[in-house]
Backbone as CSV, one residue per row, in Angstrom:
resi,resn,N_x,N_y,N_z,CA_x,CA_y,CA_z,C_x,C_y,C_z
1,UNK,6.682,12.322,28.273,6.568,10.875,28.149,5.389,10.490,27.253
2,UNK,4.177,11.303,27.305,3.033,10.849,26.577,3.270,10.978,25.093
3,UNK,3.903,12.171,24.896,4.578,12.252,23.632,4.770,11.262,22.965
4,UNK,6.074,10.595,23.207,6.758,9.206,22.957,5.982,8.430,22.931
5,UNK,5.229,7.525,24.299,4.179,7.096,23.540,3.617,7.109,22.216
6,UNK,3.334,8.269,22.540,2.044,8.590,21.041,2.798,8.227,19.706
7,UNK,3.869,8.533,19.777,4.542,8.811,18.260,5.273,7.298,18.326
8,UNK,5.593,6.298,18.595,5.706,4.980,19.681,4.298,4.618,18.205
9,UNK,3.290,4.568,19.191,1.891,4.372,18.529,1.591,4.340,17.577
10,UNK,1.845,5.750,16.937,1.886,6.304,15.732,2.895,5.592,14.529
11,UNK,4.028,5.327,14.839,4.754,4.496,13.839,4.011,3.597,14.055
12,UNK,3.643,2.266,15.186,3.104,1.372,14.674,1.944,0.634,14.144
13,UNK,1.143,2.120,14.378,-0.006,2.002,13.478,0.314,1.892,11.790
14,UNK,1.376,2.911,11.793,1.588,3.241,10.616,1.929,1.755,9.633
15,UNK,3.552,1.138,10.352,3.724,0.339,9.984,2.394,-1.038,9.951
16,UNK,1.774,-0.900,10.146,0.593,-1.949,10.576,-0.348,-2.383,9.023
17,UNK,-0.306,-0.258,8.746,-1.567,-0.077,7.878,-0.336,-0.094,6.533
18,UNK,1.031,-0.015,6.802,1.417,-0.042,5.365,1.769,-1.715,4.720
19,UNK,1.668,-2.486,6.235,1.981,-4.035,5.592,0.807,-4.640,5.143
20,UNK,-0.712,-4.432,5.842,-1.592,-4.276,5.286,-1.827,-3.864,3.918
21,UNK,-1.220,-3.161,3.568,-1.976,-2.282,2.249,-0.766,-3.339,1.396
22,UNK,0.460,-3.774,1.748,1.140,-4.440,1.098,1.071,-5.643,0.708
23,UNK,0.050,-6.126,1.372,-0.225,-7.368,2.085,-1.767,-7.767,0.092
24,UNK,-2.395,-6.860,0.592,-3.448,-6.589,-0.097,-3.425,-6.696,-1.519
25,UNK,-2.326,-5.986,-1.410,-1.718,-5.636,-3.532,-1.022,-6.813,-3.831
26,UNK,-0.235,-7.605,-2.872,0.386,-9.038,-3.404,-1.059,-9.614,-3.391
27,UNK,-2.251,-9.689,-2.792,-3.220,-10.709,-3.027,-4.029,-10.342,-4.266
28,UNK,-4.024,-8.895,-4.566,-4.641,-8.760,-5.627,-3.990,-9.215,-7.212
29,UNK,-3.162,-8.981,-6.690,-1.616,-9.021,-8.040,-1.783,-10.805,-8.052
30,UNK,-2.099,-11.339,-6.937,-2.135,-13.022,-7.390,-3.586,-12.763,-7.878
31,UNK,-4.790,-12.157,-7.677,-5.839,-12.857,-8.267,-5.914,-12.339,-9.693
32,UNK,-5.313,-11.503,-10.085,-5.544,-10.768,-11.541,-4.641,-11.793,-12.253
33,UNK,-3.761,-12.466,-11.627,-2.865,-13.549,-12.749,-3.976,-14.713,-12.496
34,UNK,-4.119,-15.137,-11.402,-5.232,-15.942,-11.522,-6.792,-15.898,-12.454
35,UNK,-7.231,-14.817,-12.461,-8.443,-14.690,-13.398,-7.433,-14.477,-15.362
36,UNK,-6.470,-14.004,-15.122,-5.856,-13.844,-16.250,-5.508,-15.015,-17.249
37,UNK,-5.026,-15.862,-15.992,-4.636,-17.970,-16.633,-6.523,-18.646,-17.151
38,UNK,-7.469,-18.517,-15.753,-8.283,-19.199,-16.372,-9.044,-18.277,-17.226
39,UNK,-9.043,-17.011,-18.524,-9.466,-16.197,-19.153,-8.914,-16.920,-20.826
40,UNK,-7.369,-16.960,-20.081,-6.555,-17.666,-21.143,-6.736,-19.088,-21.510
41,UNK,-6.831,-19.774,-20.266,-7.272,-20.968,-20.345,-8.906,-21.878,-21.078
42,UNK,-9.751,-20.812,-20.538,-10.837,-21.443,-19.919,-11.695,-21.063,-21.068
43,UNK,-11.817,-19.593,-21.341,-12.376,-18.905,-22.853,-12.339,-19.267,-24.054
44,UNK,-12.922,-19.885,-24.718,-12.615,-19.696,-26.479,-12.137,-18.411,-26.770
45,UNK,-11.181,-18.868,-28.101,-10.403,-17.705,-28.551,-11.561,-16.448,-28.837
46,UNK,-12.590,-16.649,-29.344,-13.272,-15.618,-29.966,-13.885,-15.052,-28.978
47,UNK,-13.988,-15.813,-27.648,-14.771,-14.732,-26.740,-13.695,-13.600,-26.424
48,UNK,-12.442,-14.192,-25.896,-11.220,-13.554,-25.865,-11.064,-12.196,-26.556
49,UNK,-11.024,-12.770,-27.913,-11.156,-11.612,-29.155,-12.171,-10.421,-28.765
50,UNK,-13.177,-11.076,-28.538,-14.332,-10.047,-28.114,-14.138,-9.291,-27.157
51,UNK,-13.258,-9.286,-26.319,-12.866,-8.538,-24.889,-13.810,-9.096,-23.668
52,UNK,-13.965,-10.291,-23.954,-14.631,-11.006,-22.394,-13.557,-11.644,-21.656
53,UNK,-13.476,-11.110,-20.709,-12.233,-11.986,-19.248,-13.286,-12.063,-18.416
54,UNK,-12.345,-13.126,-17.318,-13.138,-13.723,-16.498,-12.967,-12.306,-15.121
55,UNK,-13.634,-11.450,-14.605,-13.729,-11.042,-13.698,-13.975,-11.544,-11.850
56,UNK,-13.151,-11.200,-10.747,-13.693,-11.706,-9.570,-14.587,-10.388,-8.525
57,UNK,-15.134,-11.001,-7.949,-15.632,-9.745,-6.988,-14.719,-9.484,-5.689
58,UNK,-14.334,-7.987,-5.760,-13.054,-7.599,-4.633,-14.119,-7.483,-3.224
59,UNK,-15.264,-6.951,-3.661,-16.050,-6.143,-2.344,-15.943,-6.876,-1.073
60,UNK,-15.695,-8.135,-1.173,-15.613,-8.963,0.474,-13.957,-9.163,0.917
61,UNK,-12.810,-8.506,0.010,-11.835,-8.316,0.709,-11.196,-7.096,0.709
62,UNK,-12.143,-5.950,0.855,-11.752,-4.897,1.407,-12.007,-4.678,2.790
């Protein structure tokens, strides 16, 4: 019985940490179009040219 449990557990950890991680890459995938529009938007062409985009900081949503 503990078995079952465990493996019970075990999928739904699993499933937990893979909607999570799915969860994560759709938010990142929106902020890279987001920094991408106001880069396009927001930049003069020549900074553009120069290879300056607007960067965000990830470290507080990991």
């Amino acid at each position: 019985m503990s078995d079952i449990v465990d493996q019970v557990l075990d999928d739904l950890y699993a499933a937990a940490r893979a909607d999570r991680e799915a969860h994560q890459a759709r938010v990142m995938g929106e902020l890279d179009a987001i920094a991408a529009h106001l880069t396009e938007t927001l930049l003069p062409p020549e900074l553009r040219a120069a290879g300056l985009r607007l960067e965000y900081d990830i470290e507080g949503l990991k």
